[in-house]
C-alpha positions, 0 to 999 in steps of 0.5 A: 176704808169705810165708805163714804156715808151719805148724809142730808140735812134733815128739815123738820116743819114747825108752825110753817117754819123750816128749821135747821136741824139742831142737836136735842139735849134732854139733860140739864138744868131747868132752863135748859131740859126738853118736853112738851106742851097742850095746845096748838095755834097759829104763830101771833102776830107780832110787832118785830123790828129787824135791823135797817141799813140806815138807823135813827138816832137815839130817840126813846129812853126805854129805861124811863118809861114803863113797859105797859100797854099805856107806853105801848104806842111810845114804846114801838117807836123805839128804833134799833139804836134805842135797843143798843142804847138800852142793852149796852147800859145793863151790867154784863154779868156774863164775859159771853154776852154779845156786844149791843152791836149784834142786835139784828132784831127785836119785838115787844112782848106781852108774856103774861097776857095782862098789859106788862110787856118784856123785850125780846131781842135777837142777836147774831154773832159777826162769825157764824151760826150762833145766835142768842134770844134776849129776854129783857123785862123792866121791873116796877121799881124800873131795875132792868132784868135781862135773861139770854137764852142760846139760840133763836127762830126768826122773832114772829115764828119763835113767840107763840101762844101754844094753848090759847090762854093769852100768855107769849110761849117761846120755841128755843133751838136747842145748842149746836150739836154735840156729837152723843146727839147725831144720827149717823146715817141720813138724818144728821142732826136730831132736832127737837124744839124747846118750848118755854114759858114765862113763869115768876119772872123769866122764861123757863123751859116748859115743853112737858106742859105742851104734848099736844103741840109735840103731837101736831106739829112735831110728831105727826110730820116725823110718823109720816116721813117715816111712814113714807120712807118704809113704803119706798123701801118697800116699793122701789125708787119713784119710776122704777121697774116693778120687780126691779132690784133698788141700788144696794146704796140707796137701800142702805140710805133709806135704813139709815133715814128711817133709823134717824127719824126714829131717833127723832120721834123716840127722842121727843117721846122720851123728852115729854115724859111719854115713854122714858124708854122709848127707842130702847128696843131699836137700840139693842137692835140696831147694836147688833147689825152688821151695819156700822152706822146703826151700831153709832146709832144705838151708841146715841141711843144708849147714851141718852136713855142713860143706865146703859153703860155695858150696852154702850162698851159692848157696841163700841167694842163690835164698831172696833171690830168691824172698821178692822174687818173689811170685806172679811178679812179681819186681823187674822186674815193677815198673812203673805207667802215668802217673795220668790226668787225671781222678785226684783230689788227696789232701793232708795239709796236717800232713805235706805228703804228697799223692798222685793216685788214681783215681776209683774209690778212695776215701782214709780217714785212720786215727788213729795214735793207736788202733793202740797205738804206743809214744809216742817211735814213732807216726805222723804220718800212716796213709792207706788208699787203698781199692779193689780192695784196700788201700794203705796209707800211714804216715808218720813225723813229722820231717824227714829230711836226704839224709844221714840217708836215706843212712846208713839205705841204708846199713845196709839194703844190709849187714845180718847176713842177706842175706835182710834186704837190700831187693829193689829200689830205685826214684825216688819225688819225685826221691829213691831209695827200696827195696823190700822189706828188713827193715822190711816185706813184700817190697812194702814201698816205704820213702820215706827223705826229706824223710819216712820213709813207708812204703806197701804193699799190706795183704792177709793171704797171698801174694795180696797185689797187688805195686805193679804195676799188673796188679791194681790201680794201686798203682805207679802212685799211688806214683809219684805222691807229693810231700812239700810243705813242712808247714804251720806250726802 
């Protein structure tokens, strides 16, 4: 099995204002593609009324008074229940829409600069996570035009002027993650604010109009936790003995956090039109490591750069090599000396699953009753044979027909992900089973007929003994199993 990764939640500081890392999408449609902007300043100062537990009656009629800087005194008495009154009476066009009910906070608005103000609400979904920006305006002729906006920063961090010319931009988090968008390693997310600003009626995504606050306020904190990140590499954790060798984990968690950042500083350049290519070297770099999570990285990288689909297939073929290569022992290492006579005889005479074993093991029989299986799911049979380590066997209950087992081949050999199809394949009692694939550990030897069993070896790390008979003889019992007819109850 692969070793568990070891993975934080990266935090990047914009404007004072920690932000949960989100995924960056650079494609879309206008509203949607990142970039950046000129100019920095500080967050301005806003009028933002949040949800009360205790909310006034309906007390402002938003819809009849123009939103100017002459109703601006009449228009910051409206309360939460004004807001809901308002957003309720306009037309959803979008079955998406949250009720009014998930307003949690709102603010008033003067995009342009010039006394004409928009709505800007906050809504929150009762589930989790999801959260959507409003942008209402009511137009001279009193229509009211609303425009939603995925995701949102609390109202007095998330409305800015960016390049002091008086005019409100927007930071939008970009969608929840999608899994072309992810650091495998110790960045998790890659997060890149969106930026947009108010043209011709409604917000539109802007960032490549505002590099400078990319480089102030994004770019710089990422160059310098990857500056920070290389000299601990290089130095040894805080407090260590000078020449004392750093744990191999926590190297490899500190390559895998300097390759995230990477990734986020290469994104945002590639976003703000900067470098088109920025990461590409990396990439093809990190696809030919040894290290699996450097190869997803360089998936990512690829993917996102985009035109680079034989790099994509060629290190997705080399991650299917490695999760079937373990402490080196590849498919072809598969091997087992015939069972020696001395061996003893195990049977269930319930399942008709028997197997030899050497001497020096010892067999237990589990209940499969006291390892919490859904009923239509549990077992017929768990078996550990116990030693220098432990094989484990389990067993389904039913009978399965040559074209039962072909159909599951079937389905095993063309999945979704290539990463899912079985390693190798190998005759356990005159019949084809594989191993690996999607249902277990990349030792996992799946028997399809006359009975689905699966056996691997149990160990919690990458130590775990393949079926080769180097450590223990665990190919060698495999071979020896046989389904007999089960006993008649």
């Amino acid at each position: 099995m692969r070793a568990a990764k070891m993975a934080i939640v990266s935090l990047c500081v914009i404007a004072g204002l920690v932000l949960p890392r989100f995924d960056c999408s650079a494609a879309g449609d206008n509203e949607r593609t990142a970039a950046h902007a000129s100019g920095t300043s500080r967050p301005v100062p806003l009028s933002v009324r949040a949800l009360s537990k205790s909310t006034a009656e309906a007390g402002v009629d938003l819809a009849a008074i123009p939103w100017t800087e002459a109703n601006l005194e009449t228009l910051r008495q409206a309360n939460m229940a004004d807001v809901r009154r308002l957003l309720s009476g306009i037309p959803a066009d979008n079955s998406q829409r949250m009720p009014a009910e998930n307003v949690t906070e709102f603010s008033w608005v003067d995009a342009q600069g010039n006394g004409e103000y928009v709505l800007a609400i906050v809504q929150m979904s009762a589930v989790c996570c999801n959260s959507d920006l409003l942008i209402v305006e009511r137009a001279r002729d009193g229509r009211i035009i609303l425009q939603s906006l995925p995701g949102t920063y609390p109202l007095s961090r998330a409305i800015r002027d960016l390049n002091g010319d008086g005019k409100k931009e927007l930071l939008i988090p970009p969608p929840l993650p999608h899994p072309d968008w992810q650091s495998f390693g110790a960045v998790t997310e890659i997060v890149c604010p969106h930026v947009y600003r108010f043209k011709d009626g409604r917000y539109v995504e802007a960032s490549r109009d505002f590099p400078n606050y990319y480089d102030a306020e994004v770019l710089a904190p990422i160059e310098k936790a990857i500056s920070d990140a290389r000299f601990r590499l290089a130095h040894g954790p805080i407090g260590a003995e000078p020449d004392a060798k750093p744990r191999e984990r926590w190297a490899l968690y500190l390559r895998h956090k300097i390759a995230g950042l990477t990734m986020e500083r290469d994104t945002i350049l590639r976003m703000i039109g900067r470098d088109p290519n920025a990461g590409l070297a990396e990439a093809h770099e990190w696809a030919n490591s040894p290290d699996a999570t450097l190869v997803r990285d360089a998936i990512t990288v690829f993917k996102s750069i985009g035109g680079h689909e034989n790099d994509v297939h060629a290190a997705s073929d080399r991650l299917k090599e490695e999760r079937c290569d373990v402490n080196g022992f590849g498919p072809l290492a598969l091997r087992g000396d015939k069972a020696r006579s001395d061996w003893l005889v195990y049977k269930n005479a319930g399942n008709g699953l028997s197997f030899r074993y050497p001497p020096s093991m010892r067999v237990e029989e589990r209940d499969p009753a006291k390892f919490g299986y859904d009923k239509a799911y549990t077992p017929d049979v768990i078996v550990d044979v116990v030693g220098n380590g432990i094989l484990r066997f389990i067993c389904a209950p039913g009978v399965r027909t040559p074209e039962m087992a072909a159909a599951t081949l079937r389905r095993y050999r063309q999945p979704s992900s290539a990463e899912e199809r079985p390693c190798a394949s190998m005759e356990v009692d005159g019949h084809e089973a594989f191993v690996g694939g999607p249902s277990g550990g990349p030792w996992t030897v799946n028997i399809l007929q006359p009975r689905a069993c699966e056996i691997f070896p149990m160990a919690g790390n990458d130590d775990a003994p393949p079926p080769h008979d180097g450590k223990s003889p665990l190919l060698s019992i495999i071979r020896t199993v046989h389904f007999e007819s089960p006993r008649r109850s």
